[in-house]
N, C-alpha and C positions, 0 to 999 in steps of 0.2 A: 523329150520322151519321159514318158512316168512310168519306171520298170521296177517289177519284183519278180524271180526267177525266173526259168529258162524260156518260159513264153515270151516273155519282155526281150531276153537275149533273141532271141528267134526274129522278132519284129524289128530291133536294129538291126541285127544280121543283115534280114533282107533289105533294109533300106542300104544300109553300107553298101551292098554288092550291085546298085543303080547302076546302068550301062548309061542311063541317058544324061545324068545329073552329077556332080562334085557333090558328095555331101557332109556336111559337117552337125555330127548331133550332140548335144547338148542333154545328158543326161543325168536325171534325179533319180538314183537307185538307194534302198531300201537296203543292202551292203554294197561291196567296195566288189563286183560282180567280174570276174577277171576278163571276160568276153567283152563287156563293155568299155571298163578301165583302158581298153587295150585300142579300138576303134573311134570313141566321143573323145570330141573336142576341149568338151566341159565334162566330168563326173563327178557330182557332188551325193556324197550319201547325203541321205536322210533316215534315220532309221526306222521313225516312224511311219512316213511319209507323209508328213503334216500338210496341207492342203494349203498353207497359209508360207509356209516355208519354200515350197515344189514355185507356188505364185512370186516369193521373192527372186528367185532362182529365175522365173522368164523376164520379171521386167527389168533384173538388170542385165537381160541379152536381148530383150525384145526388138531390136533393129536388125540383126540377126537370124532370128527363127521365123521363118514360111507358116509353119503348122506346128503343131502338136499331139501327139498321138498317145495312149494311157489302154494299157493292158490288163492291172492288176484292176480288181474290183470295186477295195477300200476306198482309192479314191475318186473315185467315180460317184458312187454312194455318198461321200462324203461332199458333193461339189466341188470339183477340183474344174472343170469345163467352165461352171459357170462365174468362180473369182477371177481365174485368167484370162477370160476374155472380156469380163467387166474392167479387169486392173489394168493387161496387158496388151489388150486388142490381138491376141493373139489365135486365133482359131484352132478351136481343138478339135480332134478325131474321137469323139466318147461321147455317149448320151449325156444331155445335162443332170442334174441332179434328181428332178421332177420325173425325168425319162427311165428313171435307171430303173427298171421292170424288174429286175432281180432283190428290189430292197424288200419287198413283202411276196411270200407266199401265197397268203389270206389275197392279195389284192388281182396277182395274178388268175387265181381260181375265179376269180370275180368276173374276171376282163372276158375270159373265154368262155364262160356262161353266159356272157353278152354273146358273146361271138361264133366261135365255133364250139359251143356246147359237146359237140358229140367228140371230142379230143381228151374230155375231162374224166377220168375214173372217180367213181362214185365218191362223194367227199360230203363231210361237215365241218363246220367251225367252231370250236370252244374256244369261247370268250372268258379268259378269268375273270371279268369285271360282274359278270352273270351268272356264277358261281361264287359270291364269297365262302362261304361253307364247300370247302373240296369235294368232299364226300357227296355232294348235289352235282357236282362233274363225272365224279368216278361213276355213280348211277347213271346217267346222260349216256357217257363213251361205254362203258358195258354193255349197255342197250343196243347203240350205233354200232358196237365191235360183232353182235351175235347177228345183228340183220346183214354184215357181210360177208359172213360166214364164220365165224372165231378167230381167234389171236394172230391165225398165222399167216388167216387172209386180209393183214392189214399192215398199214404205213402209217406212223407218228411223226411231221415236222412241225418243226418250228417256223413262226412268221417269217422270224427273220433271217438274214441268212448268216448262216454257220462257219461260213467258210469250210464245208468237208465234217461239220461236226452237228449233232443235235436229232439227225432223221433216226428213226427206230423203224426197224423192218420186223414184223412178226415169223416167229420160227425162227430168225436171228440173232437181231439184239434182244428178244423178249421170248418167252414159250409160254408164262403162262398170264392168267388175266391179271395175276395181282403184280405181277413184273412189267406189264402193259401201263397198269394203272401210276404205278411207282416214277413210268418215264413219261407219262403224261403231265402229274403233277410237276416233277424237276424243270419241263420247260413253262411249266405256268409262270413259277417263278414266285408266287403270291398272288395277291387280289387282284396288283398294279404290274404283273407281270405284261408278258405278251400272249399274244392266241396261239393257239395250236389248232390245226388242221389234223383229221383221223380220214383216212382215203382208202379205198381198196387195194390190197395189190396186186398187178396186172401180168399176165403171164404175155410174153411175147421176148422180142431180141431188141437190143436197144440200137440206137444209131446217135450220133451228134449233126445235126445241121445247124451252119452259119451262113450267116449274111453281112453284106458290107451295103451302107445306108450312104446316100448322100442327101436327104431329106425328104426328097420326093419320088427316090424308086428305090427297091431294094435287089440286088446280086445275091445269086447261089453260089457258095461256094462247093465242090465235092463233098461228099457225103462220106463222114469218116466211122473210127469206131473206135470207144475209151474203152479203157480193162480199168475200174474202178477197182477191184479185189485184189488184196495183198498178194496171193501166190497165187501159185499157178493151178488151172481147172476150175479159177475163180472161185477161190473159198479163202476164206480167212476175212479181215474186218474192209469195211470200206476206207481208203486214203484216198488223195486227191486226184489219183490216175497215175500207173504204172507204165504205160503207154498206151499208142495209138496206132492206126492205120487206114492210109485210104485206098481205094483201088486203080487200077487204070480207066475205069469208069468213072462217070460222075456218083454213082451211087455205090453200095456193097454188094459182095458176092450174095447175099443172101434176101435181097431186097432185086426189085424193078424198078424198071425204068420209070411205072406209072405209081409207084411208091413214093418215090424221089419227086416226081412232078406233084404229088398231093401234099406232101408237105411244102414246097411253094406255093400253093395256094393256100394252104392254112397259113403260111407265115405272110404272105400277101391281106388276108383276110383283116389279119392283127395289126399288119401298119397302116391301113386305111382306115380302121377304128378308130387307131390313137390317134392320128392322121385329123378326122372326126373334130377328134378334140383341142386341135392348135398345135400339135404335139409333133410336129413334119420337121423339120431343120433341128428341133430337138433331140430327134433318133439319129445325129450323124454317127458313122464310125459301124460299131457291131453290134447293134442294137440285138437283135435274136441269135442265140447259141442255144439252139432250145435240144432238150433231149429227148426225144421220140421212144417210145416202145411200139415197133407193129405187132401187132396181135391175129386175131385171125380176121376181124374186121377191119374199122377205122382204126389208125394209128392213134395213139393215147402219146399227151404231152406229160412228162413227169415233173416237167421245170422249166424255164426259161432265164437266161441269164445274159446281162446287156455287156458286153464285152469278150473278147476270143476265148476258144476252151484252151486248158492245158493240159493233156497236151495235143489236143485236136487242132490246132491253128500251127505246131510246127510240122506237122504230114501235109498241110495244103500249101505255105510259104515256098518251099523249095522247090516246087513244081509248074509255078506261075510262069507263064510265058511272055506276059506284059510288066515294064517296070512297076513296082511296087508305089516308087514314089508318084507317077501317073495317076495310080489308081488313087492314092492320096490327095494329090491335088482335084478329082475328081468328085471325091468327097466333100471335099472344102466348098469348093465354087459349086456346086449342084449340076454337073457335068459326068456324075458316070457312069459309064458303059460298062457291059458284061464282058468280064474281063475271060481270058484265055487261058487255058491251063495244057501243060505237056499231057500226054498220053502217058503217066507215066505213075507209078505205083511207090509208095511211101512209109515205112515202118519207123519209128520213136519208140526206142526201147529209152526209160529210167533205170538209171543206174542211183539205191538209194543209201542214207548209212542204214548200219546195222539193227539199230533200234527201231528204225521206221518201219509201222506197219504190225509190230509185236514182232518180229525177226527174232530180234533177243530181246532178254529182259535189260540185261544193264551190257556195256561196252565202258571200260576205262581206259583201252590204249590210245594210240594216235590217234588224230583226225584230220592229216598231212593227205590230201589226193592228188598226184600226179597226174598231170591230162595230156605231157610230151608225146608220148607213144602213139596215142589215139589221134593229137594234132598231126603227125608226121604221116599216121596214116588217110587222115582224112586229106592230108597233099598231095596222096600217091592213087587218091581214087577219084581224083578231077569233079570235086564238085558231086560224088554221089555219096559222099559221106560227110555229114555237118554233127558239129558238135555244138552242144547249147547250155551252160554254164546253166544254173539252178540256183539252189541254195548252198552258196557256196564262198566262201571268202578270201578276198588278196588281203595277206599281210607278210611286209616283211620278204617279200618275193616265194614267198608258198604259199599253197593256196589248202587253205579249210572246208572240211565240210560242215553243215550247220545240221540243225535238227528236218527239215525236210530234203524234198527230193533231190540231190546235188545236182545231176547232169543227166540231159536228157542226148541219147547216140541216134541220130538220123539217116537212115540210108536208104538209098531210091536205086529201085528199076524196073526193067519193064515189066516184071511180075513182084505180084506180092511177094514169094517166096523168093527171088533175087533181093527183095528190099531188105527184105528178114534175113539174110544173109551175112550181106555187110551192113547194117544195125548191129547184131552181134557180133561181129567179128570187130566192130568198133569198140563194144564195152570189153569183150576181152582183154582190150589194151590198155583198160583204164587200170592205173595202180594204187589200190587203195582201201581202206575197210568200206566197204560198198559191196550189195546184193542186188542182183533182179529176176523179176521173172523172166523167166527161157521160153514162155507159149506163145507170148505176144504175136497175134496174127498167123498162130502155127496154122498148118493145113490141117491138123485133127480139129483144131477148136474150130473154124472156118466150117469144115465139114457139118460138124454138130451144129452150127446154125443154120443152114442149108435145110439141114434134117430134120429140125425145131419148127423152122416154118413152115415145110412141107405139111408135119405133121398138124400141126393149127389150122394150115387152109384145106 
């Protein structure tokens, strides 16, 4: 396995706790990850996770490992699928390099103007190479910003992807044109920059849907829901996700069933395209994590990204009622089936440091987190309380927080507001300079979205 924080812990986890299989994993983390350190056979950091390094790492086990499975998106992007299984023979769970849909913005907007066109919010392309003179851009996107209504009704990304950093939302990160124009330029970057995309922005409630590929069909997984916003009432900057939730349904409280079903068919839509193109055994693994806004008509795609969300992939894990490594080898071999999931409702509260997110400006004392309390409780609540190691580090037998999310607290039941319960009552236990938000999946925000769509349709 190719792991960086608590989603990668989440995906061994679930492999570890296989009823049907012994397993022994062999993993390359990105730090010294106490969850993992503690379960694999093998853990070898890499800090980078150098593609070239991750690759020497299998073929000197490759008699050994079944599969391969890669979470984090660097190396994905990077061709990590396609040296090990040229070097190793080893077969990975990840799109190959060519596959990995999340490396260009520009290319995606492309794909689905082929495709399902009407998913797209209105958008153009600026190309640095066709502006040398900036100021012939700046005129161009002022133009494109006033035909979609002004500054506030627009979105600034970057081609490529940011990892959580570069998108500009108007009213947000920008109010006015010349603030607009300023983060345009930044991502051009120069002449020999990369493009940037200027897009509408879309009013509606977002959701996360995944899939698991094994080259020739694609699986739904539950339809979940990220809190990208630092605090709570969803204000403050965007970070990588504060937590998630899915419901006892396949879909959310604020969505239908035939919501749910149209977005399988959009993402059906897309893998027979690529599909199209030679592109079938290359989408193995989680090819679409696409992020939806329904609005009051067709649902609008804001992104799409070739590998599990974080933290949207640990609210569906711990629910799954088929072994996990099944579904895996079902991936591998072009064998799988729609897998089965509990009746059963899921909350992933992050617990983050202090600094993350603009919390504070500076923190100088410890960064020592204690996680005994919250282990001892996640043994007393039989499996409905998991905990999921982040950015976070063994040394020395205590464990560190780093600069992002340290630990992600899971708790499941059979209502959202039981899941939400013990979720927090999980992070309470944690001891350490570490914040989160308290709303995740509350019943007032849940409410206001109910109430948000209502009002739309």
């Amino acid at each position: 396995m190719v792991s960086y924080g608590a989603r990668c812990a989440a995906l061994a986890d679930t492999l570890h706790r296989s009823h049907n299989y012994e397993v022994e994993l062999y993993i390359a983390d990105k730090q010294r990850n106490p969850l993992n350190a503690k379960i694999a056979k093998v853990h070898q950091v890499i800090p980078d996770l150098n593609v070239q390094q991750i690759c020497d790492l299998a073929v000197k086990h490759q008699q050994s490992i079944d599969f391969g499975i890669v979470g984090a998106e660097g190396p994905i992007i990077d061709g990590v699928r396609d040296l090990i299984e040229r070097e190793a023979g080893i077969p990975f769970i990840c799109p190959t390099k060519d596959s990995a849909i999340e490396r260009s913005k520009v290319e995606q907007r492309l794909l689905l103007s082929e495709t399902v066109p009407e998913v797209n919010p209105r958008f153009q392309i600026f190309d640095p190479k066709q502006y040398p003179p900036p100021n012939k851009a700046s005129e161009a996107a002022k133009k494109w910003i006033a035909e979609l209504g002004g500054v506030t009704k627009v979105v600034i990304k970057p081609d490529k992807p940011g990892y959580g950093k570069g998108v500009g939302v108007g009213g947000e990160h920008f109010l006015t044109t010349e603030e607009a124009m300023a983060h345009l330029l930044s991502l051009f970057g120069g002449p020999t920059g990369q493009k940037v995309i200027i897009e509408e922005k879309v009013e509606g409630e977002e959701s996360s849907f995944q899939t698991w590929c094994d080259g020739k069909s694609l699986v739904a997984m539950p339809e979940t829901r990220d809190y990208k916003r630092a605090f709570d009432g969803d204000i403050g900057p965007n970070t990588g996700g504060m937590g998630s939730y899915r419901s006892e349904e396949d879909y959310l409280p604020f969505m239908t069933r035939s919501d749910w079903e149209t977005e399988i068919e959009i993402a059906t839509k897309i893998f027979h395209r690529l599909r199209e193109s030679g592109e079938g055994s290359s989408l193995r693994g989680t090819p679409f994590y696409i992020a939806f806004i329904h609005t009051a008509g067709t649902p609008k795609i804001l992104e799409i990204n070739s590998r599990p969300g974080d933290p949207e992939i640990m609210a569906v894990l711990p629910t799954l009622e088929d072994d996990f490594v099944d579904i895996c080898f079902g991936m591998v071999n072009g064998t799988l089936k729609k897998p089965s999931f509990r009746r059963e409702a899921a909350v992933l509260t992050y617990a983050v440091p202090l600094t993350y997110g603009g919390y504070r400006e500076h923190y100088t004392g410890s960064s020592v987190v204690n996680l005994e309390q919250v282990y001892k409780l996640a043994e007393a609540h039989e499996s409905r309380l998991r905990v999921y190691p982040g950015s976070i580090e063994l040394k020395d037998n205590l464990t560190y927080t780093l600069k992002s999310r340290t630990v992600g607290v899971l708790g499941i039941g059979k209502s959202i507001e039981e899941a939400r319960d013990t979720s927090l009552k999980g992070v309470r236990h944690i001891d350490g300079p570490l914040w989160n938000r308290w709303d995740i999946a509350s019943e007032r925000h849940i409410a206001y979205c109910k109430e948000h769509m209502k009002r739309l349709r």
